[in-house]
KEMIFI-315283 format. One line per 4 residues: number of its first residue (from 1); their letters; for each residue x, y, z of N, C-alpha, C. Coordinates in pm, whole numbers, plus 50000, padded with zeros to 5 digits. Atoms other than C-alpha are relative to their C-alpha. Layout:
// KEMIFI-315283
NUM	A	X,Y,Z,X,Y,Z,X,Y,Z  ...
END
This chain:
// KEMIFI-315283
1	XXXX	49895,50025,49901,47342,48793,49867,49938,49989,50139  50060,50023,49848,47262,48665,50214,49996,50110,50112  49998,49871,49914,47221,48914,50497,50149,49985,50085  49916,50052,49932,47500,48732,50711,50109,50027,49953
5	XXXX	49854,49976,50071,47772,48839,50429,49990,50111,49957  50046,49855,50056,47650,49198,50414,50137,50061,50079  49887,49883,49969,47958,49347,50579,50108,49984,49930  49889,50003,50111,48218,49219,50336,49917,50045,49867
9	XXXX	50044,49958,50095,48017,49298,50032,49942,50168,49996  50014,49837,49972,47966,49702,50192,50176,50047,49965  49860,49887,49952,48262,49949,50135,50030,50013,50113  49983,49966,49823,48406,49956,50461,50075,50129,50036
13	XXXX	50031,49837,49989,48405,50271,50633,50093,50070,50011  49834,49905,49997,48704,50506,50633,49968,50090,50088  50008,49891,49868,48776,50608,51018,50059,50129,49949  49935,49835,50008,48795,50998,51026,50070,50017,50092
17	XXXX	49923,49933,49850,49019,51199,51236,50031,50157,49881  49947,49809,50023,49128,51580,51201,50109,49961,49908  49880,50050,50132,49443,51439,50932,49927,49968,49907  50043,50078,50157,49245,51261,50709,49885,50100,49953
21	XXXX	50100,49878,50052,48957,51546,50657,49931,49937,49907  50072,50037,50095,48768,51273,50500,49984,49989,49848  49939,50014,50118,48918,51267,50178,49924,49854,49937  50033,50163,50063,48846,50863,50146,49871,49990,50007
25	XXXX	50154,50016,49979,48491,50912,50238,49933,50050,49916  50093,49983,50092,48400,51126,49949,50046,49942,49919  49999,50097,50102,48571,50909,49725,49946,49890,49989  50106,50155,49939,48400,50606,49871,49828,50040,49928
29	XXXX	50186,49951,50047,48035,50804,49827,50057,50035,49828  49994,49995,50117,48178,50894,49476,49978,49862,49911  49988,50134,50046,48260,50489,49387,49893,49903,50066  50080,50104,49871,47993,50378,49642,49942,49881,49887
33	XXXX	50063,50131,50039,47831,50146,49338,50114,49891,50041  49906,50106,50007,48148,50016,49252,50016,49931,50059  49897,50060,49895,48306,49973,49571,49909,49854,50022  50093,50104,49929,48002,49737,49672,50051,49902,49928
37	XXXX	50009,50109,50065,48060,49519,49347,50134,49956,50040  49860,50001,50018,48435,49547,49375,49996,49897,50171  49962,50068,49878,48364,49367,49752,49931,49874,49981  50028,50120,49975,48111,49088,49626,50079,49934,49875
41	XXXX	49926,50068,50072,48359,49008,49340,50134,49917,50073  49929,50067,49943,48577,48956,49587,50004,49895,50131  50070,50082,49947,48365,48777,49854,50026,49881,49895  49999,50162,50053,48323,48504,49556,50106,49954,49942
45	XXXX	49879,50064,50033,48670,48475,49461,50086,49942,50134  49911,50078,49851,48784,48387,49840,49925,49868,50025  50017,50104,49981,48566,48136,49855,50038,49866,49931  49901,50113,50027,48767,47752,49849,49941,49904,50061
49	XXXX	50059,50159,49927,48685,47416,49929,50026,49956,50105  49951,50049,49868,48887,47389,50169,50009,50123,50133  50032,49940,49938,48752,47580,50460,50090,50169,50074  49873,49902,49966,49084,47739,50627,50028,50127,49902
53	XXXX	49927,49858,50088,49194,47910,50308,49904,50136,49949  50088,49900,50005,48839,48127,50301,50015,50069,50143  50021,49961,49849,48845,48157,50675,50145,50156,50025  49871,49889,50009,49210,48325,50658,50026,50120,49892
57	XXXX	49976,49865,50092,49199,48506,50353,49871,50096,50010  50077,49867,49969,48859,48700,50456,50105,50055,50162  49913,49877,49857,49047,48786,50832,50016,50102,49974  49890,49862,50038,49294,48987,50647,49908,50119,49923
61	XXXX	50063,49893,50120,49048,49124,50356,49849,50066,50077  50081,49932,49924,48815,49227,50608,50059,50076,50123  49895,49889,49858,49062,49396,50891,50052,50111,49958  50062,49837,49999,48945,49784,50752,50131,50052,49906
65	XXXX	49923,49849,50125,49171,49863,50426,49949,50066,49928  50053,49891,50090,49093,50103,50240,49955,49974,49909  50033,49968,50186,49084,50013,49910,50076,50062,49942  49916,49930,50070,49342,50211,49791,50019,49996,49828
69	XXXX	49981,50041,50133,49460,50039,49458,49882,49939,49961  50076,49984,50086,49123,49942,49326,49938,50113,50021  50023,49886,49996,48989,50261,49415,50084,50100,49886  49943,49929,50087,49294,50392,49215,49940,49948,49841
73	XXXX	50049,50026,50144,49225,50187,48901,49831,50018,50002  50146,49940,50081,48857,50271,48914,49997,50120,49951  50041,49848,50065,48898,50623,48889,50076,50030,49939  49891,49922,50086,49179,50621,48664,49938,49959,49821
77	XXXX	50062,50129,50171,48960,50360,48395,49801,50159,49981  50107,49956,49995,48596,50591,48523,50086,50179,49896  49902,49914,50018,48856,50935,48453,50004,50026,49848  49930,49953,50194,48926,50867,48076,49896,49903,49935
81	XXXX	50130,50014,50097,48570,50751,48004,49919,49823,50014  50050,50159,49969,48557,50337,48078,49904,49994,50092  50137,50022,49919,48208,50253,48233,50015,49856,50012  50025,50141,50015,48222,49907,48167,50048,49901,50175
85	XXXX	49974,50059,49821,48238,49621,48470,50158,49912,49998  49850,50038,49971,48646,49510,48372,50089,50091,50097  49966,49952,49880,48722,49755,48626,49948,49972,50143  50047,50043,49889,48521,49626,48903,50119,49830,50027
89	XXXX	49930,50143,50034,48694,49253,48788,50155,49997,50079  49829,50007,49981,49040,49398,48810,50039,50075,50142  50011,49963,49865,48970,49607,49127,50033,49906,50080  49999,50089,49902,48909,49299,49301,50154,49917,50013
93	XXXX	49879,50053,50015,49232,49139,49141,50133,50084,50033  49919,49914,49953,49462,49421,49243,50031,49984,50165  49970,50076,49836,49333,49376,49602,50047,49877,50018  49916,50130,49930,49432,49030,49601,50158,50020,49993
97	XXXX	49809,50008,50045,49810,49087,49455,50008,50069,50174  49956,49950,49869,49823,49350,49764,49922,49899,50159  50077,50033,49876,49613,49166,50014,50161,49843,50017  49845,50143,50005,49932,48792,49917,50080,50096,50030
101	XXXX	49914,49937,49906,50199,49063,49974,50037,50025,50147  50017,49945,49818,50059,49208,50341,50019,49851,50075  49945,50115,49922,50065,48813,50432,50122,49990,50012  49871,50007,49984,50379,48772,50300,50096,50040,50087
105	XXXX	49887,49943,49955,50545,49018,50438,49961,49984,50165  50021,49971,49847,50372,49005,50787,50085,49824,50060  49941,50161,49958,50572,48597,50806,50133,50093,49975  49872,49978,49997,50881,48758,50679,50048,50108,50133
109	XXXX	49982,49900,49893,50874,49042,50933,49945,49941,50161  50033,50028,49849,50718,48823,51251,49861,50155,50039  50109,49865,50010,50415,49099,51195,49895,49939,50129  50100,50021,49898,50200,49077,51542,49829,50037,49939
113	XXXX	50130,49958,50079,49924,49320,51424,50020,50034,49845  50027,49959,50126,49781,49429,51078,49887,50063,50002  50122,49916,50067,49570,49714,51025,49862,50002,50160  50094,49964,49904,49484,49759,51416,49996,49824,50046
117	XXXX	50116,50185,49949,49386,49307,51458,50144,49940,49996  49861,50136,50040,49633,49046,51506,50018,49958,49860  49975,50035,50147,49780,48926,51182,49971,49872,49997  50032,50105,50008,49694,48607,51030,50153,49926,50044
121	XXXX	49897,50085,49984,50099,48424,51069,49946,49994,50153  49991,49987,49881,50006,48542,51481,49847,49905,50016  50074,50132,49974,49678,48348,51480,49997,49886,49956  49931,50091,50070,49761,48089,51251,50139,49935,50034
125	XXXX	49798,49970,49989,50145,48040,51162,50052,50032,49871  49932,49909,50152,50353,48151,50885,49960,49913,49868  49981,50084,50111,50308,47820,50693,49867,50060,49926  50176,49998,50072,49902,47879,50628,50030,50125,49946
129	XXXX	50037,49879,50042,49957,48244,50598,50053,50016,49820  49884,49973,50147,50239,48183,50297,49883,49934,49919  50072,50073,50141,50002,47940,50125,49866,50089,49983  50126,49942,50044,49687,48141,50184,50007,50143,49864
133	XXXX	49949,49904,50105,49884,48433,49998,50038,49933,49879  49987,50072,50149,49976,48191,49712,49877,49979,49960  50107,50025,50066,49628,48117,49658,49938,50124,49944  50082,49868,50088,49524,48483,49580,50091,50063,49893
137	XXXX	49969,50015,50117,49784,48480,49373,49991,49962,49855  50058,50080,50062,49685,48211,49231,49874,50050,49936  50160,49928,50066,49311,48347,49179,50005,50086,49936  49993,49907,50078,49456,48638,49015,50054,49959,49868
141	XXXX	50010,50109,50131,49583,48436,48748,49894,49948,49949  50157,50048,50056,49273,48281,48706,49908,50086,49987  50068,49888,50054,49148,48571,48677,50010,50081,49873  49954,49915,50091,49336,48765,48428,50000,49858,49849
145	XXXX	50056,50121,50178,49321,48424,48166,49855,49973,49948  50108,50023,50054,48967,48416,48190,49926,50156,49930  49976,49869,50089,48987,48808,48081,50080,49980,49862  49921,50097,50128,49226,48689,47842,50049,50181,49917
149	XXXX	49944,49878,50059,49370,49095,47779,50182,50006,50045  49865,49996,50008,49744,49058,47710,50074,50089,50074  49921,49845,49935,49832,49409,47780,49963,50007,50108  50028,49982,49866,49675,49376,48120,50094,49898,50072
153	XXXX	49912,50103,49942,49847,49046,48234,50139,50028,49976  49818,49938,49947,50216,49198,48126,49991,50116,50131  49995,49914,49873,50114,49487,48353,50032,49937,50134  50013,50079,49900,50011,49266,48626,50128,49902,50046
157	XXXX	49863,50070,49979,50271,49011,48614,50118,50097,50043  49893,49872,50009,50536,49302,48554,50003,50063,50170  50027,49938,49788,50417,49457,48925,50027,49874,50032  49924,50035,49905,50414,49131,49092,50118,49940,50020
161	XXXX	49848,50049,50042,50774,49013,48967,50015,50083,50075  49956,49879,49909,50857,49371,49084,50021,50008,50188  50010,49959,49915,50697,49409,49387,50110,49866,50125  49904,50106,49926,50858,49055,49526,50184,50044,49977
165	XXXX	49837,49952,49958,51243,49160,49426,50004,50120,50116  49953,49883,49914,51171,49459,49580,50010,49962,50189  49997,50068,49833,51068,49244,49925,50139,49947,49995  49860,50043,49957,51368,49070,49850,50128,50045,50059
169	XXXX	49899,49886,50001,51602,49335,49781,49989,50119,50169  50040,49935,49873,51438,49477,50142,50114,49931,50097  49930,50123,49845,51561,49153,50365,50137,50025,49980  49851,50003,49973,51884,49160,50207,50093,50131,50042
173	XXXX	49952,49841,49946,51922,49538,50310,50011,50019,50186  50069,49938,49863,51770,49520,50669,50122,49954,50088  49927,49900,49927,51988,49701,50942,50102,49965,49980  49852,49912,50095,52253,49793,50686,50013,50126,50020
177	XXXX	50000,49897,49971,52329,50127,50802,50093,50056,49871  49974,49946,50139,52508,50186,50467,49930,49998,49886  50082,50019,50113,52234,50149,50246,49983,50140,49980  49960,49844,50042,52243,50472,50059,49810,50022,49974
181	XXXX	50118,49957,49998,51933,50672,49983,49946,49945,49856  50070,50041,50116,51902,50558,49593,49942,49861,50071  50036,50136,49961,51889,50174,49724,49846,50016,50085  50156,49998,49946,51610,50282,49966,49900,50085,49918
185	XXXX	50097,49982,50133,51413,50457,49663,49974,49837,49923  49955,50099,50100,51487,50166,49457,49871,49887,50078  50083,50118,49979,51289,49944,49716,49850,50084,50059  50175,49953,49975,50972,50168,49769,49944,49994,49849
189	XXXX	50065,49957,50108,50953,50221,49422,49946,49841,49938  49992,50182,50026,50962,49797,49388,49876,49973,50094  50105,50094,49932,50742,49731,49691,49844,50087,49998  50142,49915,49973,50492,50024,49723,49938,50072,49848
193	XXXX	50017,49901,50133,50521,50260,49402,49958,49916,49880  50013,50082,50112,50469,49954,49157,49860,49954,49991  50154,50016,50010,50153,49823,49251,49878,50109,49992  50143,49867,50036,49965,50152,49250,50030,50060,49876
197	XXXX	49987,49956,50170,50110,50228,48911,49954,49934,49918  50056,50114,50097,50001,49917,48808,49856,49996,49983  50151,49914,49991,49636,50034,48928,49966,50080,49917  50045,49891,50089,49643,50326,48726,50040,49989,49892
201	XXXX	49966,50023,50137,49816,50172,48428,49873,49999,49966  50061,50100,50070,49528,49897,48400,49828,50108,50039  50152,49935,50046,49212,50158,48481,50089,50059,49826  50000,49939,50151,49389,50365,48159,49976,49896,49852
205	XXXX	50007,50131,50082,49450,50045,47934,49827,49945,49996  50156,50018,50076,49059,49959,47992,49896,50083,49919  50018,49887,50090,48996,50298,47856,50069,49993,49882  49994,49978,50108,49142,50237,47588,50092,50152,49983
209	XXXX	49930,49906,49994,49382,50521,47655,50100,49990,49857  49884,50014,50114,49654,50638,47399,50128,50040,50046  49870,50001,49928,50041,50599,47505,50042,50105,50091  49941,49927,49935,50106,50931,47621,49923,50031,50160
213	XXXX	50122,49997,49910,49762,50939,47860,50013,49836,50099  49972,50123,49962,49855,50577,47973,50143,50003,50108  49885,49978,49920,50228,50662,48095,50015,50142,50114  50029,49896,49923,50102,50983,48233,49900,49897,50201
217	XXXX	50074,50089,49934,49837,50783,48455,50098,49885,50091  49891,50098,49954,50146,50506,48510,50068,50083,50095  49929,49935,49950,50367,50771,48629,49909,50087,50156  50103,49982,49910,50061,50921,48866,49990,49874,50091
221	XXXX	50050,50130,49924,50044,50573,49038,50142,49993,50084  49869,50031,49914,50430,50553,49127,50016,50159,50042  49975,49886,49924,50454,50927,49253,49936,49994,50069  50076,50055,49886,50158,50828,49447,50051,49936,50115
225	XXXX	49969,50121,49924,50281,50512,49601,50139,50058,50052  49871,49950,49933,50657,50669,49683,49953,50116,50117  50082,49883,49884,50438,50961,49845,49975,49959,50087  50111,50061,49862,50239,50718,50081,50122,49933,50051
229	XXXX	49937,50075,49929,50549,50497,50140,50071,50094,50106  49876,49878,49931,50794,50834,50244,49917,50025,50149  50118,49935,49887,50458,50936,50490,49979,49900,50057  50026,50107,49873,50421,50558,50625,50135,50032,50106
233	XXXX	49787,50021,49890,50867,50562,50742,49941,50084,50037  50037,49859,49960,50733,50918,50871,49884,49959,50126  50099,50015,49936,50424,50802,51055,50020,49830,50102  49931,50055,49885,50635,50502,51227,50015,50061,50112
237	XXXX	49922,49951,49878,50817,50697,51428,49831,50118,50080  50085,49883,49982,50509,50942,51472,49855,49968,50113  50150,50062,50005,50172,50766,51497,49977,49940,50171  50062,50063,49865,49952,50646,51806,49949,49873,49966
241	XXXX	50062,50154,50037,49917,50239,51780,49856,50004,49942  50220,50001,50065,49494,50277,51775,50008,50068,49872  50073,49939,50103,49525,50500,51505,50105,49932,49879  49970,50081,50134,49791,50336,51261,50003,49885,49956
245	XXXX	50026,50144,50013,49705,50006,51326,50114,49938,49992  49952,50081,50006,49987,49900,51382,50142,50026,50120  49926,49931,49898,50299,49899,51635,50048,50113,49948  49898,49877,50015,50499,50242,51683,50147,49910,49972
249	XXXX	49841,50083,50011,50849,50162,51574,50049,49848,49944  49974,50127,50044,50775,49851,51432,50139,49963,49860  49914,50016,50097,50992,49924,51121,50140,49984,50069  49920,49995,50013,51253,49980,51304,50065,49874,50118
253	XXXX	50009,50153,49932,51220,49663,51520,50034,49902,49895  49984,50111,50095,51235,49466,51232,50132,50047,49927  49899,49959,50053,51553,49630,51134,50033,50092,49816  50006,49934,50148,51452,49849,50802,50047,50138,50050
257	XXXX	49958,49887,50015,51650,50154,50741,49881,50057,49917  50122,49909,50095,51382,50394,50605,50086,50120,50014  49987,49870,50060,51426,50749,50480,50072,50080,50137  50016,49877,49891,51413,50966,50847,50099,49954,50051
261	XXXX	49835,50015,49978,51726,50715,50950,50092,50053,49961  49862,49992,50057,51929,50740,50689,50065,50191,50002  49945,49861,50001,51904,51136,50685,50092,50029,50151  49927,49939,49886,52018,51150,51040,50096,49883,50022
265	XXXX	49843,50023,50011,52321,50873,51005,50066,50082,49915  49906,49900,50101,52455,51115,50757,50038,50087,50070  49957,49908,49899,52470,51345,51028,50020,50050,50157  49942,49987,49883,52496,51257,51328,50122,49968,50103
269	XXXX	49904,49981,49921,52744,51190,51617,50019,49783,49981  49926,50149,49995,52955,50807,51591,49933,49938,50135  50080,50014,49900,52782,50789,51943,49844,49974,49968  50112,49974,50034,52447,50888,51808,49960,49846,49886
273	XXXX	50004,50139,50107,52511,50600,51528,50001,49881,50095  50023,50114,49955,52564,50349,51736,49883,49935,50096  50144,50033,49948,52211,50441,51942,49955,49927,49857  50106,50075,50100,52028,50341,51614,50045,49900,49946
277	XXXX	49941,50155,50050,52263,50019,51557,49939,49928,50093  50052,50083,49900,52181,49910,51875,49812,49949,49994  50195,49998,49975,51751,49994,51850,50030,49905,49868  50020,50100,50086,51775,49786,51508,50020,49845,50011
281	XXXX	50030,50098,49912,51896,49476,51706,49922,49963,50078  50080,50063,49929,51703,49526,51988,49879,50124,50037  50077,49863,49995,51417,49801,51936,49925,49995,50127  50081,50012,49865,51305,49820,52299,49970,50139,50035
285	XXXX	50067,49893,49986,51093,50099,52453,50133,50140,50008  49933,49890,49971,51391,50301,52553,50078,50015,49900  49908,50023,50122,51594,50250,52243,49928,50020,49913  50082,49951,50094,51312,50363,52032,49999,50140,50056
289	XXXX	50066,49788,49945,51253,50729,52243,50174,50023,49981  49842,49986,50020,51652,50696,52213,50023,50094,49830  50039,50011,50135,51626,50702,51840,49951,50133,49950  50088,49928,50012,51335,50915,51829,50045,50130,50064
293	XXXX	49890,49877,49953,51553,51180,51996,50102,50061,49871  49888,49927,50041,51828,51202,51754,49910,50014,49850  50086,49919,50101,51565,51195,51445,49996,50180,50004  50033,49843,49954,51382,51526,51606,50106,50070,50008
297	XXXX	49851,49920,49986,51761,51691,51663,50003,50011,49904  49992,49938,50137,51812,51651,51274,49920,50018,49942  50142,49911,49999,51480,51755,51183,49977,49879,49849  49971,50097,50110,51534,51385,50985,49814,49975,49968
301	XXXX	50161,50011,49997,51117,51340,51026,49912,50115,49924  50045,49941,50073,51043,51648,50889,50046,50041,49887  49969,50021,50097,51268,51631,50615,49941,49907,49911  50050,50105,50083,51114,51311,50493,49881,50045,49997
305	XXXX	50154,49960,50063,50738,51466,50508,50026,50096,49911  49962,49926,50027,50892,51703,50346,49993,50003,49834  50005,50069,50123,50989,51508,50043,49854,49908,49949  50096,50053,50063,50684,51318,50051,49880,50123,49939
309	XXXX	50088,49912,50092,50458,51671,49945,50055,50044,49887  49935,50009,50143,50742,51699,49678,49933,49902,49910  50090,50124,50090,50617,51355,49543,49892,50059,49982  50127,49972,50012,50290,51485,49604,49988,50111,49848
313	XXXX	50014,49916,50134,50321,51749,49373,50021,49950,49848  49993,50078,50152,50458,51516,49077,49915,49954,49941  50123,50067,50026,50200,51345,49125,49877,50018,49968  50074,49930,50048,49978,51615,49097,49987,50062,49835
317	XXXX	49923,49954,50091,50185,51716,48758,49995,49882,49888  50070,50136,50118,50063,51387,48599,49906,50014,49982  50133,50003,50071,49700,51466,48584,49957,50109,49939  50040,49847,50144,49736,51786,48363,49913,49924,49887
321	XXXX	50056,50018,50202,49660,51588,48048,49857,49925,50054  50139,50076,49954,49362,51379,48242,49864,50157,49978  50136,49947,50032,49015,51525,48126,49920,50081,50126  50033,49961,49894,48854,51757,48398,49845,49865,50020
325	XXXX	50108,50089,49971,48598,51517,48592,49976,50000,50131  50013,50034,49872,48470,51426,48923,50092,49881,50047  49874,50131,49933,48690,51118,48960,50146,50059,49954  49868,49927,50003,48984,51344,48831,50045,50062,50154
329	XXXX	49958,49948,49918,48927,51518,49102,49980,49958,50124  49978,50058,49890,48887,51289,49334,50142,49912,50004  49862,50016,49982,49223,51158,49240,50078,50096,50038  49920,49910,49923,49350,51489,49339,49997,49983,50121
333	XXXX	50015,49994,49876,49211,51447,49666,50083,49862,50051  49961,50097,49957,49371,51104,49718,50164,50038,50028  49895,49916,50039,49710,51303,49639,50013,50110,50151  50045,49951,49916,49598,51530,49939,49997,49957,50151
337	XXXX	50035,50090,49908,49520,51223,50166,50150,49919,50064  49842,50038,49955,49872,51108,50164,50052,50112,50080  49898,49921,49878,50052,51357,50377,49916,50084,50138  50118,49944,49918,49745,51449,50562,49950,49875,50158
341	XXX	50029,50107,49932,49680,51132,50713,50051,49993,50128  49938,49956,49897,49778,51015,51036,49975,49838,50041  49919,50137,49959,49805,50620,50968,49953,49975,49816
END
């Protein structure tokens, strides 16, 4: 590999701060082969003939994610014994499903930044960004036929059917102040909770897992993903731009009822309701600290972290039957990393 393409083909580095206590960093030095392969598998699947659609789809896949969901399916496939390199393969294909989503959704939402950098629709425009996300779609298909494992491609498919109603089922919600609390489960568990279950299905399935070790692992991926979504609505209202990469209040600029709302329309003042009707029209600086007032009064922010170390614990309550290991227990720590964090 050339020297010039050595920073996409490195694990990229997971900023510390006093929240995150480095959690992702020993899982990183735990996966460090992987991660490397898991970045030049995906270096040579972005590259396209046609210049733009490499140019735009590294931006995004280089503007400092984590890794999350192949990270999850490595250590859920390394966990229950799979060595082999169809986890590096599907790593890479996981990141793409999530990497076409984050476009997606950053055109449907008018997304400025992503992950700290301008978003691709904001340097670009929405049209390139939509097609550049169809093409890693696309590549993930072409990926999973030239694997040619059945039970992996219903998984796969199965998430991204999912994860798109669940975007859907988002827009047609946003600033509905009656959207009840199942409906907003209903769409984390669609947009966020699905794809990291689908991570930890398809590491178990390359193991060769047996049904009950497979739905255990499944169920570990969506208590996960509902965990991290409850702690992102939470870390909106919370977070310092530099560190979550992304605006403060943006959710609620774009008009999404999340979790820490809905607890405090349930209880607050017909006055108080109509501050957070208004910030969902027009979320402006003072109409966000507006907001952010009657949260803190019903203690709606720390109710929702609240629930997300509940998840946490379920989630912890799925890897009983998992084999003691070092990547077991670095899935604990990832479990850890969710409510700890601080973007």
């Amino acid at each position: 590999m050339s020297s010039n393409n050595k920073s996409l083909a490195t694990p990229l580095p997971v900023q510390n701060d006093e929240g995150d206590h480095g959690a992702l960093d020993e899982v990183a030095t735990l996966l460090h082969q992987d991660l490397i392969e898991v970045e030049e598998e995906i270096e040579r699947r972005l590259i396209s003939s046609v210049p733009s659609v490499t140019q735009i789809a590294k931006h995004i896949v280089m503007s400092g994610g984590k890794r999350i969901r192949p990270i999850l399916l490595l250590l859920a496939a390394r966990a229950l014994g799979y060595t082999g390199p169809r986890a590096i393969f599907y790593g890479a294909a996981i990141e793409f499903i999530h990497t076409a989503t984050l476009l997606h959704d950053d055109v449907i939402d008018n997304a400025q930044l992503r992950r700290g950098r301008p978003s691709c629709n904001s340097i670009w425009d929405n049209k390139m960004s939509v097609l550049v996300g169809d093409f890693l779609y696309c590549q993930v298909s072409s990926m999973i036929a030239e694997d040619g494992d059945l039970r992996v491609l219903k998984c796969v498919t199965d998430a991204t059917a999912t994860t798109t109603e669940g975007e859907v089922f988002e827009v047609t919600k946003s600033r509905d102040l009656k959207l009840s609390e199942q409906e907003y489960y209903k769409i984390i568990e669609f947009k966020t909770g699905m794809l990291m279950s689908c991570a930890t299905q398809v590491g178990a399935i390359l193991a060769g897992a047996k049904p009950e070790m497979e739905n255990s692992l499944c169920d570990f991926g969506m208590h996960l993903g509902i965990a991290f979504q409850l702690a992102d609505d939470v870390l909106d209202y919370t977070s310092v731009e530099a560190e979550f990469g992304k605006e403060t209040g943006v959710d609620l600029k774009e008009g999404k009822i999340t979790l820490p709302l809905l607890h405090a329309l349930e209880r607050c003042t017909p006055e108080e309701r109509e501050v957070i009707r208004l910030a969902t029209i027009s979320a402006s600086s003072n109409n966000f600290r507006r907001v952010l007032e009657v949260l803190k009064k019903y203690g709606s922010l720390n109710y929702s972290m609240e629930l997300a170390k509940a998840r946490v614990a379920q989630t912890q309550d799925s890897l009983k039957a998992v084999p003691d290991s070092p990547y077991r227990e670095a899935l604990f720590k990832i479990t850890e990393y969710v409510t700890q964090r601080r973007r």
